[in-house]
C-alpha positions as CSV (number, residue, x, y, z in Angstrom):
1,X,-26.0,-62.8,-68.7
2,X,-22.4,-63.3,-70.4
3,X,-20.4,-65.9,-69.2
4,X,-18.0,-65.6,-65.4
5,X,-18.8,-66.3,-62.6
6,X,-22.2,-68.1,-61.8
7,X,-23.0,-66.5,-58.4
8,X,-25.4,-66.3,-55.3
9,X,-25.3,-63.9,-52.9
10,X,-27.4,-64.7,-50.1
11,X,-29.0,-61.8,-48.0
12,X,-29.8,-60.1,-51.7
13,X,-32.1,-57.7,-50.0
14,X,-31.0,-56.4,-47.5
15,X,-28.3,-53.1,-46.9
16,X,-24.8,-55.0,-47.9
17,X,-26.5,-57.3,-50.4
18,X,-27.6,-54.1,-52.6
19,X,-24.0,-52.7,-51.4
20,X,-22.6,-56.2,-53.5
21,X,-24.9,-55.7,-56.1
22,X,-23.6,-52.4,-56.2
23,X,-20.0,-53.4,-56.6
24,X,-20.3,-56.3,-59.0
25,X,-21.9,-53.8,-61.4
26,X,-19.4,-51.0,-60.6
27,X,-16.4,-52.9,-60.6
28,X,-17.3,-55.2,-63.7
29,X,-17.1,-58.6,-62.2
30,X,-17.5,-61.2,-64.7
31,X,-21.2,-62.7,-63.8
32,X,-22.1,-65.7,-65.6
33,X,-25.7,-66.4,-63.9
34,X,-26.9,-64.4,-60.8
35,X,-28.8,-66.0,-57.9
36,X,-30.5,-63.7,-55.5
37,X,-31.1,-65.4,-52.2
38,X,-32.7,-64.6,-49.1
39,X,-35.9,-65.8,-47.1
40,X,-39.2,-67.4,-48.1
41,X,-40.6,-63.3,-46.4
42,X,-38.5,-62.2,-49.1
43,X,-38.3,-64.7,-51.6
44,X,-40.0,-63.3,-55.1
45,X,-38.8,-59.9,-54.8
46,X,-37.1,-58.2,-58.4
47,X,-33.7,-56.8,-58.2
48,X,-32.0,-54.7,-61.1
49,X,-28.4,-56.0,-61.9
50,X,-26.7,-55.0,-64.9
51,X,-30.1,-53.9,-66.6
52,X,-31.9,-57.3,-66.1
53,X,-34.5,-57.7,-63.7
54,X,-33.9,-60.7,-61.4
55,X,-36.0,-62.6,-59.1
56,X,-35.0,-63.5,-55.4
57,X,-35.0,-67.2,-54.7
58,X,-35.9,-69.4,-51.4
59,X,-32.8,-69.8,-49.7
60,X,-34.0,-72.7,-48.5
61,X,-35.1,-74.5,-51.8
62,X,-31.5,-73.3,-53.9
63,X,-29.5,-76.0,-55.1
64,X,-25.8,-74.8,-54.1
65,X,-24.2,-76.6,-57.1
66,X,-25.1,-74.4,-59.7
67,X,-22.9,-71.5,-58.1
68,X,-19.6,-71.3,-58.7
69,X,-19.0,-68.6,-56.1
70,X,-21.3,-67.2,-53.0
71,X,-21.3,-64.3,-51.0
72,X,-23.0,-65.0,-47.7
73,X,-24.1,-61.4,-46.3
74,X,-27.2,-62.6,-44.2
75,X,-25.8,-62.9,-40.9
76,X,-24.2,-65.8,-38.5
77,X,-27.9,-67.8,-38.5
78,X,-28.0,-67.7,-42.3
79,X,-24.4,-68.8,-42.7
80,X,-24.3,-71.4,-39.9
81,X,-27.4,-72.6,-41.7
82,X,-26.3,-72.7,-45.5
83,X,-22.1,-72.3,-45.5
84,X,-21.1,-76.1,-44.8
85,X,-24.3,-77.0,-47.5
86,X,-23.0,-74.9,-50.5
87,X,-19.3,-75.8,-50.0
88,X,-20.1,-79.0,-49.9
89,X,-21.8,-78.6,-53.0
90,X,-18.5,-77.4,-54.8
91,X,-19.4,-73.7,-54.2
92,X,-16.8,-71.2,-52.4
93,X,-18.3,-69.3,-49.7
94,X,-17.4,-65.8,-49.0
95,X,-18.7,-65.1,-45.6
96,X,-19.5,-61.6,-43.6
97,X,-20.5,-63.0,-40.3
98,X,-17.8,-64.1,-38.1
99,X,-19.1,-67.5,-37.8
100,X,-15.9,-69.4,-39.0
101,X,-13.5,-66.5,-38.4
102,X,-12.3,-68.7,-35.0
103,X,-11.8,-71.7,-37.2
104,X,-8.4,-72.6,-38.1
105,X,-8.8,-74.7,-41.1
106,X,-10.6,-71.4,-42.9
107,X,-8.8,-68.7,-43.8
108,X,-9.4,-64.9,-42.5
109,X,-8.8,-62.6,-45.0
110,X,-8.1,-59.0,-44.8
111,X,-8.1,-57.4,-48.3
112,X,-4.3,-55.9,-49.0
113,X,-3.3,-57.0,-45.6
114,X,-2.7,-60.8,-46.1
115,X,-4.0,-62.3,-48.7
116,X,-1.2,-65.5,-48.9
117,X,-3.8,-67.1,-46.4
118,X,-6.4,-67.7,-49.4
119,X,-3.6,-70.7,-50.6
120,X,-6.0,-72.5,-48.1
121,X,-9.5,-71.9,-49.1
122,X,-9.9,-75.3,-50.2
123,X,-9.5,-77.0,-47.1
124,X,-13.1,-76.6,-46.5
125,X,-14.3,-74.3,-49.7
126,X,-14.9,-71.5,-47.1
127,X,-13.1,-67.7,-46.5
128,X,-13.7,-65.3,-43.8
129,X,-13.5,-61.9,-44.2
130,X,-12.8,-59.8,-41.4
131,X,-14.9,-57.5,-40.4
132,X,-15.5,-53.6,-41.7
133,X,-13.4,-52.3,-38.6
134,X,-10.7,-54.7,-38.8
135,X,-10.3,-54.6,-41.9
136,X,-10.2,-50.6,-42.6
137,X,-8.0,-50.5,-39.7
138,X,-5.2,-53.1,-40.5
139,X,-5.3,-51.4,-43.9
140,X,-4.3,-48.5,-43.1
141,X,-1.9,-49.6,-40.2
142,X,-0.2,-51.7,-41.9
143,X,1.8,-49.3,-44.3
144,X,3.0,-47.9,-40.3
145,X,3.8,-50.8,-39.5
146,X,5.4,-52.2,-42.8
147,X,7.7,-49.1,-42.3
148,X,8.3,-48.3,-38.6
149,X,6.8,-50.6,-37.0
150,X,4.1,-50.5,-33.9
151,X,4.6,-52.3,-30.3
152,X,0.7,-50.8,-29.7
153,X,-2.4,-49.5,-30.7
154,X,-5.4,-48.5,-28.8
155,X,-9.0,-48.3,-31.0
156,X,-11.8,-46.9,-30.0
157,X,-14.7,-48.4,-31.9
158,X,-18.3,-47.0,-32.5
159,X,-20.4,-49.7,-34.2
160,X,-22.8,-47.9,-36.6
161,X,-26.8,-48.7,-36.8
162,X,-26.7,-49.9,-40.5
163,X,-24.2,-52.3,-39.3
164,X,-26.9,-54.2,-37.6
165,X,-29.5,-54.0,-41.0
166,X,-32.5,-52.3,-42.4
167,X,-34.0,-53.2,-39.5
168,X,-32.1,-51.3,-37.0
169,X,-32.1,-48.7,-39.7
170,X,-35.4,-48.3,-39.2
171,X,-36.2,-48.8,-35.3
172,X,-33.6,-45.9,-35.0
173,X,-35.4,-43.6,-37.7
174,X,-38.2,-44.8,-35.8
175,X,-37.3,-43.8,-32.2
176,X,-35.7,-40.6,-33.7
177,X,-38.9,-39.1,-34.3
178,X,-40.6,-40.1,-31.7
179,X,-37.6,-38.3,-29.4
180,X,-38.1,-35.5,-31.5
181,X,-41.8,-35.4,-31.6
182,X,-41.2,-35.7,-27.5
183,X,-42.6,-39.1,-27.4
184,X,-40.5,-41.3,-25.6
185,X,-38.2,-43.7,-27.5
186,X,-38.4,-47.6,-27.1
187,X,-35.1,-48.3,-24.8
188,X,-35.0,-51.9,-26.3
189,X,-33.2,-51.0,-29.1
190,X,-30.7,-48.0,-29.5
């Protein structure tokens, strides 16, 4: 690849990490090496990016300092496992779960909304990013608010199924047709 960024994105297979891949394509981002990451089940698997065909790598057996930047999509056990590791390492962690979104020495960052709190990524190599809710809806509230101002707000919010993965993807396709088929569904899941 040309030179940029040298990047891993960990959770590579699943639904947001082709929805990354996606985007670095789309939007051009200047990728200098690529790492795929996700686990040893998964590990080996060829992705397309940019009409190269790249391999998935053991999570577990990646050495953090040859990324530049990472995007953690894998979940909180993934990024409570491997965040503190690759920052260490010198790499910045962008990370989806909401592990460190509490955490006052790492920034949480809504896109457009306030993005003077990245002047602080350094303190520990590590941003947050708010999740998809809040961060669609203080984007388009804050315009309102910018202008006129809001003393309150009350959200409803319905969680979709992909949210949770391919998995729960699939265990609702899954219990879908059996519904449909008049098999009862599992009532473990959704």
């Amino acid at each position: 690849m040309s030179d940029g960024w040298n990047i891993a994105l960990l959770g590579a297979t699943g639904a947001v990490g082709n929805a990354v891949l996606e985007l670095l394509a789309e939007r051009q981002f200047p990728v200098g090496e690529l790492y795929l990451l996700a686990s040893e089940n998964s590990a080996g698997e060829i992705k397309r990016f940019e009409g190269r065909s790249v391999r998935v790598e053991n999570a577990e057996t990646f050495d953090w300092s040859q990324a530049q930047l990472a995007f953690f999509v894998a979940g909180r056990d993934a990024s409570a496992r491997f965040a503190e590791e690759a920052a260490n390492a010198g790499c910045l962690v962008i990370d989806s779960s909401e592990l460190f979104a509490l955490e006052p020495d790492v920034p949480l960052v809504v896109p457009d909304v306030n993005p003077q709190v990245l002047a602080d990524y350094r303190n520990r190599n590590i941003i947050s990013v708010a999740d998809n809710l809040v961060s669609q809806l203080l984007t388009a509230i804050k315009p309102l608010v910018d202008a006129a101002g809001l003393s309150r707000l009350q959200v409803t919010n319905l969680i979709s199924v992909s949210s949770y993965g391919k998995v729960a993807v699939d265990a609702l396709a899954g219990e879908s047709a059996r519904l449909l088929n008049g098999i009862p569904a599992d009532e473990h899941h959704f």
